[in-house]
N, C-alpha and C positions, 0 to 999 in steps of 0.2 A: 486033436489038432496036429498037425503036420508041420513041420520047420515051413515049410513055404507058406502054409498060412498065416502061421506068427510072422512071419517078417511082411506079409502084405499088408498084415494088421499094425504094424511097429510102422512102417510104413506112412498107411493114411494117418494114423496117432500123428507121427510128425509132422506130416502135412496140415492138419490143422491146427496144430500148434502154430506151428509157423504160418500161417492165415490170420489165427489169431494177433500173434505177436505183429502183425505187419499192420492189422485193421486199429491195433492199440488198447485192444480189450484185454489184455496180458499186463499193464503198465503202472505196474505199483511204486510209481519212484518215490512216492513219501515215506515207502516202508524199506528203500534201499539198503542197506549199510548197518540197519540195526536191526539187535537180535531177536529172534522171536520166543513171545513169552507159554514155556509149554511146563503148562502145571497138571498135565493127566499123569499119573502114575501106570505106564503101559502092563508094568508087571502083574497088577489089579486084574482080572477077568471083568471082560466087557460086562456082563450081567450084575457083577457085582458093582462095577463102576454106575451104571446107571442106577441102583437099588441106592447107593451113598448120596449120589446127588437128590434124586428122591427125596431120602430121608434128611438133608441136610436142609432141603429146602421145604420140609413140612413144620407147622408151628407148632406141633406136639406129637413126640414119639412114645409109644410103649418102652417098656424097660428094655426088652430082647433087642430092639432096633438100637438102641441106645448105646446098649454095651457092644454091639456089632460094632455101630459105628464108631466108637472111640477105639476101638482094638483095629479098625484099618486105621484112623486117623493117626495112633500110635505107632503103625509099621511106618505110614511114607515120611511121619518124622523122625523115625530111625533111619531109613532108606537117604533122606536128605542130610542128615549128620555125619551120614557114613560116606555120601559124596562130596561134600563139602571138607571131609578130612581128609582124603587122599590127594 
């Protein structure tokens, strides 16, 4: 793509943005002001993030999944200890 195409593209994007925003299907004021709750761990690989949820929401895991999964579950409460302390 070409700078002019991106900007024609950047363009209509805002234009219907602002369509949107004017027709009032943009208008979340109940969720104004406060903050939003983001519990994914980005540093996780997508793949892996979906195989956790999987398995977190299966009613019985094999052993291998189990020990996978406590060893992510162990890093993002390392990863949250360590933001919470700085």
């Amino acid at each position: 793509m070409t700078v002019l195409s991106i900007n024609i593209l950047d363009t209509i994007a805002e234009n219907k943005i602002q369509q949107a925003i004017e027709r009032g299907e943009l208008d979340f004021s109940e969720m104004y002001g406060k903050p939003l709750e983001i519990t994914e761990d980005f540093s996780i690989p997508v793949e892996v993030r979906l195989m956790l949820r999987k398995l977190s929401q299966a009613k019985s895991t094999s052993h291998e999944e189990s020990l996978l999964l406590r060893f992510w579950k162990a890093r993002a409460y390392r990863n949250e200890r360590k933001r919470i302390s700085k």
